[in-house]
C-alpha positions as CSV (number, residue, x, y, z in Angstrom):
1,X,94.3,-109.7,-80.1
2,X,91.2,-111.4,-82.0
3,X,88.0,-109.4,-81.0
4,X,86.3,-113.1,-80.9
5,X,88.3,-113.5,-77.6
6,X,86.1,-110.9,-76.3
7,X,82.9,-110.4,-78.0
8,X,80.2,-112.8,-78.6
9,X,79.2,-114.1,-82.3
10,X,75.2,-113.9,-81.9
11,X,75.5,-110.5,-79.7
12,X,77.1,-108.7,-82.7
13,X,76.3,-106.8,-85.7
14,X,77.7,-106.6,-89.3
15,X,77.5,-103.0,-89.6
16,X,78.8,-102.0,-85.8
17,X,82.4,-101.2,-85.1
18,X,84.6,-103.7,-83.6
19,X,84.8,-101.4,-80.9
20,X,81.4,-101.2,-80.0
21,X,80.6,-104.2,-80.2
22,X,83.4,-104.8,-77.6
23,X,81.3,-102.1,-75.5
24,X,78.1,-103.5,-75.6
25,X,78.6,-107.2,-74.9
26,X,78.0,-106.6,-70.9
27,X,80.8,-109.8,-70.5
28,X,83.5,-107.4,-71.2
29,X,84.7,-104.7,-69.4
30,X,83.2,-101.3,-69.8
31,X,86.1,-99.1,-71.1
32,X,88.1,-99.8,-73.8
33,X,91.2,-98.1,-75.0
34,X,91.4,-96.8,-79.1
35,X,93.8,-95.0,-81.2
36,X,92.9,-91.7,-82.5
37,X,94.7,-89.4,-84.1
38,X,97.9,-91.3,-82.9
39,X,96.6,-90.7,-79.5
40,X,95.3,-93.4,-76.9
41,X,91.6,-92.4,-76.0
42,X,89.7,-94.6,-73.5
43,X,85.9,-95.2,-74.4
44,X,83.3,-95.9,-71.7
45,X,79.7,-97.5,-71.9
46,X,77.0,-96.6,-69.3
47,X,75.2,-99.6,-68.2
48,X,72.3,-98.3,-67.1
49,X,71.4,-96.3,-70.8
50,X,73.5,-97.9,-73.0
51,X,75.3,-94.4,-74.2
52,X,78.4,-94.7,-74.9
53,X,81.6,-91.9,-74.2
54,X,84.6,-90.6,-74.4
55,X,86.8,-90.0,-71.1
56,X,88.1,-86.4,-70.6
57,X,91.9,-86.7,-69.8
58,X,91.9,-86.7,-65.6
59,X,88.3,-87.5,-65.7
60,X,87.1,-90.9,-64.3
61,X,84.6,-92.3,-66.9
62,X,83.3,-88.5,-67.6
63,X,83.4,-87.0,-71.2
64,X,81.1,-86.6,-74.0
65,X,79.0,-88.6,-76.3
66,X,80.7,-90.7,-78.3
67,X,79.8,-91.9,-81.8
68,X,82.7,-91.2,-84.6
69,X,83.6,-94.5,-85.1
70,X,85.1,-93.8,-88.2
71,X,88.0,-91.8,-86.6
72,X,89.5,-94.8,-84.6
73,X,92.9,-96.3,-86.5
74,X,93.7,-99.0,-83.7
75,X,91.0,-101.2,-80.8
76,X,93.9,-101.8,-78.1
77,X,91.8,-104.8,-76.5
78,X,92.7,-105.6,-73.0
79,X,95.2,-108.3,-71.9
80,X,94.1,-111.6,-70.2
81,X,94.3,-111.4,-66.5
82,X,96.9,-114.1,-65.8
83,X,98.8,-112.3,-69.2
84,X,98.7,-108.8,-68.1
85,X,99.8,-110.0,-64.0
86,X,102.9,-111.8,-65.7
87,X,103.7,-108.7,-67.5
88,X,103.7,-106.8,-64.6
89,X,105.2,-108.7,-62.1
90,X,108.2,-109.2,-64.5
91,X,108.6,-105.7,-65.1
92,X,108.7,-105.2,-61.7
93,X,111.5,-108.5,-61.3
94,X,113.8,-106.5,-64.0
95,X,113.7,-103.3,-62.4
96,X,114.6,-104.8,-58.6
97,X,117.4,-106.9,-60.3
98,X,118.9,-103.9,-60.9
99,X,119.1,-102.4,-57.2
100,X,122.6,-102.1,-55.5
101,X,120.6,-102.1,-51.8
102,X,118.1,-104.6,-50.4
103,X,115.2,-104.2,-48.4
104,X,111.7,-106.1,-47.4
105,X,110.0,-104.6,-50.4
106,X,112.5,-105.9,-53.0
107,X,113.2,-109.2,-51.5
108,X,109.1,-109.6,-51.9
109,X,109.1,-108.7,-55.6
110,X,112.1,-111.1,-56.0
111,X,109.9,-113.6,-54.5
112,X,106.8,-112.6,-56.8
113,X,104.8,-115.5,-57.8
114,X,104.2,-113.9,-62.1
115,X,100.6,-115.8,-62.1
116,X,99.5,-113.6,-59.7
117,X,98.4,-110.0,-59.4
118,X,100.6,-107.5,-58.2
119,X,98.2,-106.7,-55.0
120,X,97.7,-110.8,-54.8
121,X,101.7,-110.3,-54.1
122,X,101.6,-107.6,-52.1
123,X,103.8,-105.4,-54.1
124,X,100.8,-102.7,-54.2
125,X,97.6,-101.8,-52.8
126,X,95.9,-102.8,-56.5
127,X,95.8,-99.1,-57.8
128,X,95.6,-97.3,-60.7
129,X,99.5,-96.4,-60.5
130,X,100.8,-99.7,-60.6
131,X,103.8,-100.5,-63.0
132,X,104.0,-96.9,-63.7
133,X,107.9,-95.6,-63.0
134,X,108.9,-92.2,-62.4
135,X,112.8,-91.7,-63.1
136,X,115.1,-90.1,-60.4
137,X,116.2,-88.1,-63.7
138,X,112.8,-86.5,-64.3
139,X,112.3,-85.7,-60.4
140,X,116.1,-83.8,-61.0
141,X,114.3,-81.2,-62.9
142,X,112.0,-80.3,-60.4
143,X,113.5,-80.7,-57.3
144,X,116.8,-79.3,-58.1
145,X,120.5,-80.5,-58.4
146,X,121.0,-80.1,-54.6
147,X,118.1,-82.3,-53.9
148,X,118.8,-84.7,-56.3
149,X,122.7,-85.3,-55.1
150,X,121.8,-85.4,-51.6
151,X,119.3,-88.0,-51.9
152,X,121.6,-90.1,-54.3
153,X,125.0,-89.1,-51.3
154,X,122.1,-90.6,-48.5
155,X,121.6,-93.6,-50.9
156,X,125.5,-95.3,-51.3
157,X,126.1,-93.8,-47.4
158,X,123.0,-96.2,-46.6
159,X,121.3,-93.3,-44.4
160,X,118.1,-91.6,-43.4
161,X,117.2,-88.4,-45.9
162,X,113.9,-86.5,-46.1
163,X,113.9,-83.7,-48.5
164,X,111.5,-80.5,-47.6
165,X,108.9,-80.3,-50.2
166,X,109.3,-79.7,-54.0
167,X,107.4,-78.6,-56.3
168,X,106.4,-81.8,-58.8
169,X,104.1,-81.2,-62.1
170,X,101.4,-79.2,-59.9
171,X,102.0,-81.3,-56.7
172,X,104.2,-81.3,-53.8
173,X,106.7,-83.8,-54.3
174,X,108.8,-85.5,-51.3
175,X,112.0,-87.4,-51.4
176,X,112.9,-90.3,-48.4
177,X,115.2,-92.7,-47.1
178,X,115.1,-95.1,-44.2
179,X,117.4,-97.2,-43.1
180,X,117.4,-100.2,-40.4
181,X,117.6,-98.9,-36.6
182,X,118.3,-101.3,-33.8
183,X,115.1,-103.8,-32.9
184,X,113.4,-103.2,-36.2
185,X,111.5,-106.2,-36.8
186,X,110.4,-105.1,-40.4
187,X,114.3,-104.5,-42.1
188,X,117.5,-106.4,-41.5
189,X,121.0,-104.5,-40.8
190,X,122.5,-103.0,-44.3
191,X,118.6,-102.4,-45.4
192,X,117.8,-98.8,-47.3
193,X,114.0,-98.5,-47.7
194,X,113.5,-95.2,-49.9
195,X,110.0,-93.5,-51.6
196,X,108.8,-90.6,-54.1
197,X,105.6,-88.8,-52.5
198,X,103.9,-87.2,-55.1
199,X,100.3,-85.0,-52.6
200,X,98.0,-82.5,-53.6
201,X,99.3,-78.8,-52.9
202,X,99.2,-78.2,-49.4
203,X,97.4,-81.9,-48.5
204,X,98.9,-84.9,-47.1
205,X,97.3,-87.4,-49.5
206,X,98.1,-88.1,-53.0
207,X,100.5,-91.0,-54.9
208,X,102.7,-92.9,-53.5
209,X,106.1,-94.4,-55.2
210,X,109.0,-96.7,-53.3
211,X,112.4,-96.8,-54.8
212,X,112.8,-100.0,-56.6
213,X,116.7,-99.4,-58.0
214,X,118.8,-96.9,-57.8
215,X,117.1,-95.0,-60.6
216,X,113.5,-95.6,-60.7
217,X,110.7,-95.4,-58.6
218,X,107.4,-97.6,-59.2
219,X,103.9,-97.1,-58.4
220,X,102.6,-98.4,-55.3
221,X,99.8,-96.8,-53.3
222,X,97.3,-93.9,-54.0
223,X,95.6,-92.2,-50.7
């Protein structure tokens, strides 16, 4: 995407990297994602100082100075709102389409308006997680065969399922079903309402997925 979409003719410089430019024009936002070493890095700017840094992998805008400039291959410039929201709500759209079951949550994202963010459309809570999917396949390997085929028996019976805690890359992960019960004023009869809980060792917060087919899970809430 053309830097100029971004960046500001009289606030740049001839001899500055596209990238830093992108940084210091305080109209922009103040990370930016690059490509080096084949790898996506994310690039921060302190307001206050003006220093600009590198982001430590699980670190929120912490890392060290940054000033090799030379090493980046690729800027990867940020998407227009309205562009990224369409992108994501139609990601979402494809995946639901796909569903053997309905419920509440999928008859919303069917109903998504594209223009709109997905928090504008209530299909999250606007976090960090959002349009990232987790596979039932990849939760198989940690939670076991047994796990995974009870959950998917639970699924086509249309029936309540809770598994007992898994380990999940370092957390404790949590498999669920819920189905309609009689004078349940949020899901009709025939509804399945499942979820992927992905908490802290030993806490009861973490990240928070719902089933959106058969196969997937998508990011909804972070707590």
């Amino acid at each position: 995407m053309d830097i100029d979409e971004y960046t500001q003719k009289e606030t740049s410089y001839p001899n500055m990297h596209e990238a830093e430019q992108f940084l210091r024009n305080p109209k922009n936002p103040s990370v930016l994602q690059v490509i080096i070493e084949k790898k996506k890095r994310t690039l921060f700017i302190n307001r206050d100082n003006g220093i600009i840094g590198i982001k430590i992998p699980q670190k929120r805008n912490k890392g060290p100075v940054f000033s090799s400039w030379d090493t980046i291959s690729k800027v990867c410039y940020p998407q227009p709102e309205e562009e990224r929201n369409e992108k994501l709500v139609r990601k979402y759209q494809s995946l639901a389409a796909k569903a053997t079951f309905s419920n509440p949550y999928l008859r919303k994202v069917k109903a998504a308006v594209p223009g709109k963010s997905l928090y504008e459309n209530g299909l999250t809570t606007g976090v960090p997680i959002e349009g990232e999917v987790i596979t039932l396949e990849a939760i198989r390997k940690w939670c076991g065969d047994y796990t995974y085929s009870q959950f998917q028996k639970a699924l086509k019976e249309k029936r309540q399922y809770r598994s007992g805690r898994f380990n999940f890359r370092g957390y404790d992960g949590t498999l669920w079903l819920e189905t309609y019960q009689e004078g349940d004023s949020y899901m009709k009869p025939g509804d399945i309402h499942g979820g992927f809980s992905k908490e802290r060792r030993n806490c009861l917060n973490g990240f928070y997925y719902l089933l959106i087919n058969d196969s997937n899970f998508i990011g909804y809430d972070i707590d």
